[in-house]
C-alpha positions as a printed Julia matrix, in Angstrom:
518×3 Matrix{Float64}:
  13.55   -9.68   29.77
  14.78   -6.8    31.68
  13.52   -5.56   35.05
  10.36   -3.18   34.03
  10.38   -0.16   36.06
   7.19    1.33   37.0
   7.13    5.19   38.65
   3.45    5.45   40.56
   2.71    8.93   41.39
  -0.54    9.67   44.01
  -0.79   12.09   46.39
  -1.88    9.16   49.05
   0.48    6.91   48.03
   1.2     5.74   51.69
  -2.41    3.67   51.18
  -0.9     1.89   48.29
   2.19   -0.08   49.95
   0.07   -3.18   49.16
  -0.37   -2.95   45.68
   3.2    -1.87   45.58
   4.42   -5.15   47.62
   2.38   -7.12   44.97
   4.21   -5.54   42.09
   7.45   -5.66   43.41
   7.04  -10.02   44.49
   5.89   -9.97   40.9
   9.2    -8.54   39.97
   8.51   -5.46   38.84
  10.86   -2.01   40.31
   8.22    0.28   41.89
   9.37    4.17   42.03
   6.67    5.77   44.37
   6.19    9.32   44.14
   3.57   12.03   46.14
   2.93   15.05   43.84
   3.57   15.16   39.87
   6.23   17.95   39.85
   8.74   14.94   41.31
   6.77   12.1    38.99
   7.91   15.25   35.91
  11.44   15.49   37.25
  11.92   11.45   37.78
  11.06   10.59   34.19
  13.72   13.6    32.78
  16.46   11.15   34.47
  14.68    8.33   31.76
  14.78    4.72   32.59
  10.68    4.51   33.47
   8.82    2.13   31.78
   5.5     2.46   32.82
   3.86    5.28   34.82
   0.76    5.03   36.7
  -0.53    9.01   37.63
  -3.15    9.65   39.75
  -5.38   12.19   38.76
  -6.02   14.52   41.7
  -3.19   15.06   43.04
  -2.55   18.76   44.37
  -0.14   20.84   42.55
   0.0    19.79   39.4
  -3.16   17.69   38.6
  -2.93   15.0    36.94
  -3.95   15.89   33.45
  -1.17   18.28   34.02
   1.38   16.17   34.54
   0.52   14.19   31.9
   1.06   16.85   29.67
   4.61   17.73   30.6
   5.58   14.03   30.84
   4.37   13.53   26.96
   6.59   16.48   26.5
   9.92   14.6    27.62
   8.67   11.28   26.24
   5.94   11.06   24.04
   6.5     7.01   23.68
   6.27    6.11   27.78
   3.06    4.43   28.54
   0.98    6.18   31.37
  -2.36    4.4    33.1
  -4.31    7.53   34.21
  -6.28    6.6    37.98
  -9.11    8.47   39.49
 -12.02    8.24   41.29
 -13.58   10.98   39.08
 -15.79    9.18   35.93
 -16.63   11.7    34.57
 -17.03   11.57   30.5
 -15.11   14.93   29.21
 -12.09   14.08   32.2
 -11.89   10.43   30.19
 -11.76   12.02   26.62
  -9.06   14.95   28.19
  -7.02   11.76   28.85
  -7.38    9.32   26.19
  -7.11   12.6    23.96
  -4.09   13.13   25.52
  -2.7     9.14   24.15
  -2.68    7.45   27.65
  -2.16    3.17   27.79
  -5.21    2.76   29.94
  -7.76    4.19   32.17
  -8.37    2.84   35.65
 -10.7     3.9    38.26
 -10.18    4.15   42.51
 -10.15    1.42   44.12
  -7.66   -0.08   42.13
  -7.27   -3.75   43.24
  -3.69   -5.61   42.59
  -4.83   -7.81   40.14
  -5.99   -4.58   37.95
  -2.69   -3.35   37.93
  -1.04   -6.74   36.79
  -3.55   -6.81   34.05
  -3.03   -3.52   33.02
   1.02   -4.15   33.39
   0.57   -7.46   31.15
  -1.86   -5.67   28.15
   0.94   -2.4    28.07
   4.13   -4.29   28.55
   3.72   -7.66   26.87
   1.36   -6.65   24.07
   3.72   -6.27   21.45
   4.95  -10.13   22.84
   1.68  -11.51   23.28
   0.6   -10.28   19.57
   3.79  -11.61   17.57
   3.2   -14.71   19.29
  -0.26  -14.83   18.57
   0.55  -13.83   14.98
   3.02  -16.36   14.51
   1.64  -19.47   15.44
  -1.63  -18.27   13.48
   0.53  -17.4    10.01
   2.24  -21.49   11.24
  -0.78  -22.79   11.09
  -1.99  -21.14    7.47
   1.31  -21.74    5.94
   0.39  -25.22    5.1
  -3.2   -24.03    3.79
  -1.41  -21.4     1.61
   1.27  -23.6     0.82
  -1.29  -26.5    -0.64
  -3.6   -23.9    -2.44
  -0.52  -22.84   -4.44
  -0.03  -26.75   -5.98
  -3.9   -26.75   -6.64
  -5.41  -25.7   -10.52
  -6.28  -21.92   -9.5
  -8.47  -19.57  -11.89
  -7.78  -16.1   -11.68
 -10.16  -15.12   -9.16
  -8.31  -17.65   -6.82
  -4.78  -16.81   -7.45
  -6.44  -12.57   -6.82
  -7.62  -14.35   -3.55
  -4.57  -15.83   -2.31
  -2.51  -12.95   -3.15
  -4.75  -10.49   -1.13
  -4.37  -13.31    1.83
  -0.43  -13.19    1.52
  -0.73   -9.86    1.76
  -2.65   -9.68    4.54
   0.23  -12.47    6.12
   2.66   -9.72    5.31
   1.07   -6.83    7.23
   0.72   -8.61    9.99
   4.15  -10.14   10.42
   5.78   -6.83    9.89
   4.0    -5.48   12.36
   4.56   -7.9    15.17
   7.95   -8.56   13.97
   7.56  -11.68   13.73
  10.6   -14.44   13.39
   8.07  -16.31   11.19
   9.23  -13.24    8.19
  11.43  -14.91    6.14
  10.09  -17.86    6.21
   6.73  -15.98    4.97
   9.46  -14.61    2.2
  10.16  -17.33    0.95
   6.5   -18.26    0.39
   5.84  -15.25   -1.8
   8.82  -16.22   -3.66
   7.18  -19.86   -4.13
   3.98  -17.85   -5.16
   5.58  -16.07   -7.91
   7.37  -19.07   -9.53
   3.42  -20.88   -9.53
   2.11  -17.45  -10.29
   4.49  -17.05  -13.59
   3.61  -20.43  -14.89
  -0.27  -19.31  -14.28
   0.0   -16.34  -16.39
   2.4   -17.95  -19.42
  -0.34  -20.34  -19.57
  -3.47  -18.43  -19.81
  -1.94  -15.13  -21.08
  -3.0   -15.65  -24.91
  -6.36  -16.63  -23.73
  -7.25  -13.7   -21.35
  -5.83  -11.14  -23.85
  -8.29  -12.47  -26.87
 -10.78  -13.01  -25.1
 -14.35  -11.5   -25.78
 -16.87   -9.92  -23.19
 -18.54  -12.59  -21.08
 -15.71  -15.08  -21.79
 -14.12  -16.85  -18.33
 -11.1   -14.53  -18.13
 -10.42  -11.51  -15.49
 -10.94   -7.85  -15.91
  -7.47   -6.18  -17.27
  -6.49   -2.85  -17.82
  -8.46   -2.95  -21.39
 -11.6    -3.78  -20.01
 -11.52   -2.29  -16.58
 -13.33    0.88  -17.48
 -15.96   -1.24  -19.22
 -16.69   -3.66  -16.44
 -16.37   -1.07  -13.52
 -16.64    2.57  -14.16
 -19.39    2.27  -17.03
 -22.16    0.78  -14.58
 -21.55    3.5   -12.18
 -22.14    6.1   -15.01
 -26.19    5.24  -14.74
 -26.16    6.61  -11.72
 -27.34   10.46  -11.83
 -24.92   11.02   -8.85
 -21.59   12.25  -10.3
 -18.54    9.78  -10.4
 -14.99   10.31   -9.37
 -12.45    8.06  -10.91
  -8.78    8.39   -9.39
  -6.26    6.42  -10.64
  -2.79    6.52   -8.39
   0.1     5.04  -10.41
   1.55    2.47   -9.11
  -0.33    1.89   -6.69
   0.41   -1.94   -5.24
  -2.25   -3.95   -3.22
  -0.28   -3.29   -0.36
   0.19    0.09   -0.03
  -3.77   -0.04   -1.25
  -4.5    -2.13    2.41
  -2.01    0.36    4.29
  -3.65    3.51    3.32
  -7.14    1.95    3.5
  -7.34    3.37    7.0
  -7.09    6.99    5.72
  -9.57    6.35    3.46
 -12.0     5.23    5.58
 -12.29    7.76    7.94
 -14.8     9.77    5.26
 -15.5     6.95    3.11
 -17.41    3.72    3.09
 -15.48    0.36    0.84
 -18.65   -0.76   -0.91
 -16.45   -3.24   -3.36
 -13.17   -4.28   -2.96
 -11.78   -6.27   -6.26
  -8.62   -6.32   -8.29
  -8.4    -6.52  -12.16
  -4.95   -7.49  -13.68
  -2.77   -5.35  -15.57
  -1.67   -6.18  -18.88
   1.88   -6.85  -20.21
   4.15   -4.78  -20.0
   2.78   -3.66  -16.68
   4.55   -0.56  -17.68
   2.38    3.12  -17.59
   2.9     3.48  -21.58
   0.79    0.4   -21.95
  -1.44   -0.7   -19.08
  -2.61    3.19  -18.48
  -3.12    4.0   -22.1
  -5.36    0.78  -22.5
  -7.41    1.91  -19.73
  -8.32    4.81  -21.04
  -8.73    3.67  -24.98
 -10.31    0.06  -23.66
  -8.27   -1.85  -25.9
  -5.28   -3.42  -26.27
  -2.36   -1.36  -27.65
  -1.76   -3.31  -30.45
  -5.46   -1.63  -31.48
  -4.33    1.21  -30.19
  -2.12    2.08  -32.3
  -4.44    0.52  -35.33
  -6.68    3.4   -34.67
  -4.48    6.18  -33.19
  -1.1     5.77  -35.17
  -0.37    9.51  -34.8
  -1.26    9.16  -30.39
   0.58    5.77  -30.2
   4.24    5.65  -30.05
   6.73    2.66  -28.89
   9.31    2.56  -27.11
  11.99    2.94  -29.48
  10.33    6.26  -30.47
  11.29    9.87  -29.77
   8.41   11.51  -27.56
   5.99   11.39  -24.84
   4.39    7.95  -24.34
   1.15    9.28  -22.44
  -0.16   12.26  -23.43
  -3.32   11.35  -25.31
  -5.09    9.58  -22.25
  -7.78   12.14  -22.43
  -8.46   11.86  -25.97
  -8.76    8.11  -25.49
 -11.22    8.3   -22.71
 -12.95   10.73  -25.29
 -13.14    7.98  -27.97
 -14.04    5.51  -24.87
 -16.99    7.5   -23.65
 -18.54    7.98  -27.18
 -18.47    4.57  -28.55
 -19.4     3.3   -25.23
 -22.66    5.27  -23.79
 -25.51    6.54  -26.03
 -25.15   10.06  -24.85
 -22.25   12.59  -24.89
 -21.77   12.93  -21.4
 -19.95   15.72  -19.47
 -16.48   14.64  -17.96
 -13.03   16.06  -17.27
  -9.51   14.41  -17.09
  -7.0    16.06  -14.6
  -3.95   14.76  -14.3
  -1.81   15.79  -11.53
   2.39   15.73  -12.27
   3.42   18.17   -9.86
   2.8    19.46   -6.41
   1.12   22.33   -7.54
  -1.1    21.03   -9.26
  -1.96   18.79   -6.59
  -2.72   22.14   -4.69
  -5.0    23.22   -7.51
  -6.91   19.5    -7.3
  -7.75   20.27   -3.65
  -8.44   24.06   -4.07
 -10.6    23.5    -7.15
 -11.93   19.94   -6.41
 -15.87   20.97   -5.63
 -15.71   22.64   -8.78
 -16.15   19.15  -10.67
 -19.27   17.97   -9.19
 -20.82   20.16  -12.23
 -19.15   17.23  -14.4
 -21.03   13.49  -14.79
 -17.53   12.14  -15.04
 -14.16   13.66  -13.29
 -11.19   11.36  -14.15
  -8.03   12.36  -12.06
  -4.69   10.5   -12.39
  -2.51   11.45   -9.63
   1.7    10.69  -10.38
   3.05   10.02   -7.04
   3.79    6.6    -6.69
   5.1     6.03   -9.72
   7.21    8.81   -9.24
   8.29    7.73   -6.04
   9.57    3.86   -7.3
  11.73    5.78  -10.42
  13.08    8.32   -7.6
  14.23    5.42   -5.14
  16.37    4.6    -7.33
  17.74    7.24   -8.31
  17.96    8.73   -5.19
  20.04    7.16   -1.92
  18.07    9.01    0.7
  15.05    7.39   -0.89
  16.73    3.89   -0.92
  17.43    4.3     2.67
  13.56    5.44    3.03
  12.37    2.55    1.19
  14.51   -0.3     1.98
  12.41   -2.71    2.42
   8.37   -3.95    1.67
   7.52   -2.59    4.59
   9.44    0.82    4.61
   8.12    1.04    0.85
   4.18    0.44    2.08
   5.18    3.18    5.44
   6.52    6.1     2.52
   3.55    5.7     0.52
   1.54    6.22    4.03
   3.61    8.94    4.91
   3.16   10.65    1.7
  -0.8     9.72    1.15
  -1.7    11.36    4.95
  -0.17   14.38    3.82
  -1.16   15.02    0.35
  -3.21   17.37   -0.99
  -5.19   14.41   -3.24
  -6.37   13.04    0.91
  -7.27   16.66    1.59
  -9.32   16.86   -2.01
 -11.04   13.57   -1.28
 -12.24   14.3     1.86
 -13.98   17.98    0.31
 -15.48   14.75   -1.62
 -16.45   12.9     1.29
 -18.97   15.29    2.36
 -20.88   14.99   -1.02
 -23.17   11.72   -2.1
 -20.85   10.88   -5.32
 -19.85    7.43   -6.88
 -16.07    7.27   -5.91
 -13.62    4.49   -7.81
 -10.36    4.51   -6.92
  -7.82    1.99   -8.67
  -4.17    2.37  -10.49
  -2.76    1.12  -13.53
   0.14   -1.33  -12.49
   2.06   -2.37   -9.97
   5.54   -2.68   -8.74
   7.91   -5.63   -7.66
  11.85   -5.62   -5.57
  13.15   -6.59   -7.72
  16.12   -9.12   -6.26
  17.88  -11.62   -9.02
  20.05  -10.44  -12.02
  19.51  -11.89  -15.44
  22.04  -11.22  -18.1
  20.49  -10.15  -21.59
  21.77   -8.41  -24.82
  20.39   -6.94  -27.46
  21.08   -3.95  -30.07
  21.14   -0.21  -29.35
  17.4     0.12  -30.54
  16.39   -2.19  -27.78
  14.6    -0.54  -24.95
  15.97    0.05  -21.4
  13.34   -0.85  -18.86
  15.24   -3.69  -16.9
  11.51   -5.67  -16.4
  10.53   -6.46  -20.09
  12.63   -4.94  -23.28
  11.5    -5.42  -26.93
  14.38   -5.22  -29.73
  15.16   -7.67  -32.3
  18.04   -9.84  -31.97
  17.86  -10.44  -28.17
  19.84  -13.0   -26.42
  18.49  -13.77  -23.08
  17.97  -16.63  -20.51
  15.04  -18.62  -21.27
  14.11  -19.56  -17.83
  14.51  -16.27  -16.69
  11.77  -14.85  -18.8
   8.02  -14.93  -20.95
   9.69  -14.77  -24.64
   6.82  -13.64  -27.44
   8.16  -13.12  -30.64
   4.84  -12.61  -32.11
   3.48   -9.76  -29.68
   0.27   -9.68  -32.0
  -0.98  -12.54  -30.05
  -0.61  -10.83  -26.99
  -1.99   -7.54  -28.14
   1.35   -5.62  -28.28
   2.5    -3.49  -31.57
   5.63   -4.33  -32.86
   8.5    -1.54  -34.31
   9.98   -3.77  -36.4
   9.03   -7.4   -38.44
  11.36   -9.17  -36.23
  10.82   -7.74  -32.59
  10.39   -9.67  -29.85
   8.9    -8.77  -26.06
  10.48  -10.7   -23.42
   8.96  -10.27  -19.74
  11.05  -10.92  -16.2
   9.81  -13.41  -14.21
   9.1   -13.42  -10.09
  11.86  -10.54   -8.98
  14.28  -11.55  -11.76
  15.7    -8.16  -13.58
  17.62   -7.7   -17.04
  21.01   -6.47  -16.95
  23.38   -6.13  -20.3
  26.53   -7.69  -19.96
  28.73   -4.98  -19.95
  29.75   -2.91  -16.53
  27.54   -6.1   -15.2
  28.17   -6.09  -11.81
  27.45   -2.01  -11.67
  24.4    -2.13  -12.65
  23.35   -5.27  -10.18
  23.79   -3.01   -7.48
  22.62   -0.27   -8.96
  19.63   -1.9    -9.32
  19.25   -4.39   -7.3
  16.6    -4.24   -4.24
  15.05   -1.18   -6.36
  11.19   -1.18   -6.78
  10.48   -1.51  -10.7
   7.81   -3.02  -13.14
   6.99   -4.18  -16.39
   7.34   -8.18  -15.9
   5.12  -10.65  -14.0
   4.82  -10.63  -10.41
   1.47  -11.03   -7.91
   2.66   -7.15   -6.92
   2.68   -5.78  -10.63
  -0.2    -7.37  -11.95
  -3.06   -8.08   -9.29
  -3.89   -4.63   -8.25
  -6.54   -3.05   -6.6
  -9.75   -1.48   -8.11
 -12.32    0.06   -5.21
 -15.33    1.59   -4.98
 -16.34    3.6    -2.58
 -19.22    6.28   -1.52
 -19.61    8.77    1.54
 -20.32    7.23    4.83
């Protein structure tokens, strides 16, 4: 490591040749400084690590001086001293984003702790970090091999991606080997699913299988409409596990996480089918039974999700004993995002206020598209950061904290998932076969088998079929379907872009949450 350079600035800095002696046999480079107009002008000339300010100085004070030196660099660590404790002088200073807080007399030792906790944090926590993910990667590693249920595979997935989190922010070396390990999740995972898919998706209520997109509303909103508060449901498409934990702390500065869970989305974990099914609570093979002029397939001409609010309709009525008041907003556009948070209050009059917010969703199909947004989103971790970015500064955050003040029922949850989507798969079929690179349906497809989940009766998985001879077939781990012609074009058009529709941890285990004012 590089010499750290520390500038000390205090008005009686004469008395301090000790501490400074101590620093600099440590081997630390002291810059000592009386007044904070030359502590100002030293860090303009950069190269100061650390600053410890006194905070009486004359001339500038030094809440003062802190001030102007967060104006030349807002990232250099200051450790405010004083021999004044009082309480609104501490919250001026912490306010103000200092490292630490010490108070006269300082004694050597102080400063060297102080030194250690600003300097070799970041150090100290990726080592910490690593040899604790070293340890669980056996743990995680055997778990994988064992006979996991759903609710076990839904509990190792939320502890990978709590492994994730953390290494990316240590920056850890132990990342790619914690790759890897997802990747070996996925392969188990996919064999999980093919296995029990049938099962799940036949299943009737009370039978050992988990809550999908068919019976979510059933199992999660339903109880909370007994309550006589009124209930807020707000689905965000696309809305990964992840990006669920990264925004979590946004979220809880007005709310209270009374129940975290996750429910699985169906196949194709594609918005035509996992978000209609929500909303209808059935599959969309019955679906389209009873809706054949709402339900339309891919192949068909026409939008694919514009009778949501006519299926919660047919939802509510079979399902409660009372017609109960409710509203569905859906929000495509950024003004009508500005209308959710204007007009937001305004639904409390309603038992039931259903909001589907199109960001993320939109977000995955426009990094794609989009080479600023690939640059954005580059990675698992720059994906998580955007949908933070955008979240803190959205108008649904502003809307839910007008809700935050109010004693409501709150779920929040999304419809599907997304995955990177890293390994090309060659497949061909006819023109009529659909064009999502995660699952298609056509007849006549030539794919490879080990490559994907083939059903070529999709009745037993609770998918319509076009035609008497289609067949679904579903991308495994972070394979995706490519055609064979202008092959290698689309590869790297594609590849490394977010997508969904297949079977992954990240598309199907997703996040359901309730939540209520603190």
């Amino acid at each position: 490591m590089s010499q750290i350079t520390i500038l000390w600035a205090d008005d009686e800095i004469d008395l301090l040749k000790s501490s400074i002696m101590f620093l600099e046999n440590k081997g630390y480079k002291v810059i000592a400084v009386t007044n904070g107009k030359d502590a100002v002008d030293r860090v303009q000339q950069k190269g100061i690590d650390v600053v410890f300010l006194d905070e009486s100085m004359p001339g500038l004070t030094g809440l003062e001086t802190l001030s102007r030196i967060k104006q030349i660099d807002n990232h250099v660590p200051v450790v405010m001293i004083t021999k004044n404790e009082e309480e609104n002088l501490m919250e001026d200073a912490i306010g103000s984003q200092i490292a630490d807080y010490l108070i006269k007399p300082v004694k050597p030792q102080q400063i060297l702790s102080s030194l250690k906790k600003i300097i070799d944090n970041n150090r100290l926590v990726s080592e910490k970090t690593t040899s604790s993910y070293q340890q669980e990667f056996q743990k995680l590693f055997m778990t994988m091999q064992e006979n996991l249920d759903y609710k076990q595979w839904a509990e190792l997935y939320k502890k990978l991606v709590y492994w994730e989190i953390e290494l990316n922010k240590s920056d850890s070396s132990m990342v790619a080997v914690y790759d890897s390990q997802k990747v070996e999740a996925n392969k188990e995972f996919n064999k999980f699913v093919i296995k029990n898919y049938k099962r799940w998706i036949n299943s009737e209520p009370g039978d050992d299988s988990p809550i999908m997109s068919h019976t979510l509303l059933r199992q999660k909103l339903v109880p909370l409409l007994k309550d006589p508060k009124p209930t807020f449901l707000v689905l965000i498409d696309n809305l990964r596990y992840d990006q669920w934990k990264a925004i979590q702390p946004l979220v809880m500065e007005n709310f209270k996480v009374d129940e975290e869970d996750a429910f699985y989305a169906i196949l194709p974990t594609a918005t035509q089918y996992s978000r209609n099914a929500i909303f209808a609570g059935m599959t969309p093979l019955k679906i389209q039974q009873q809706f054949p002029d709402f339900w339309k397939n891919d192949d068909e001409e026409g939008g694919k999700n514009l009778h949501e609010s006519d299926f919660l309709e047919s939802f509510l009525k079979k399902t409660l004993h009372e017609p109960i008041k409710h509203q569905y907003v859906k929000i495509t556009n950024h003004r009508d995002a500005e209308l959710l948070e204007n007009n937001i209050t305004n639904y409390l009059n309603n038992k039931l206020t259903v909001i589907v917010y199109n960001f993320v969703d939109m977000l995955s199909h426009a990094r794609t598209e989009m080479e600023v947004l690939k640059e954005l989103a580059s990675d698992e971790a720059a994906y998580r950061s955007l949908a933070v970015s955008w979240f803190d500064h959205s108008p649904l955050l502003n809307a839910l904290k007008k809700l935050a003040e109010k004693d409501i029922n709150l779920l929040l949850t999304t419809d599907h998932g997304t995955v990177r989507v890293q390994d090309p798969s060659r497949c061909i079929g006819d023109r009529e076969t659909t064009t999502n690179i995660r699952y298609k349906s056509g007849k006549n497809l030539n794919y490879e088998d080990r490559d994907v989940y083939a059903v070529k009766e999709p009745e037993t998985i609770g998918l319509p079929k076009s035609r008497l001879s289609s067949t679904y077939i579903f991308a495994k781990e972070d394979k995706f379907l490519v055609y064979p012609n202008n092959y290698n074009h689309f590869v790297n058009f594609y590849k490394n872009s977010f997508q969904h529709g297949g079977i992954s941890l990240e598309e199907m285990i997703v996040p359901v949450i309730k939540l209520s004012k603190k």
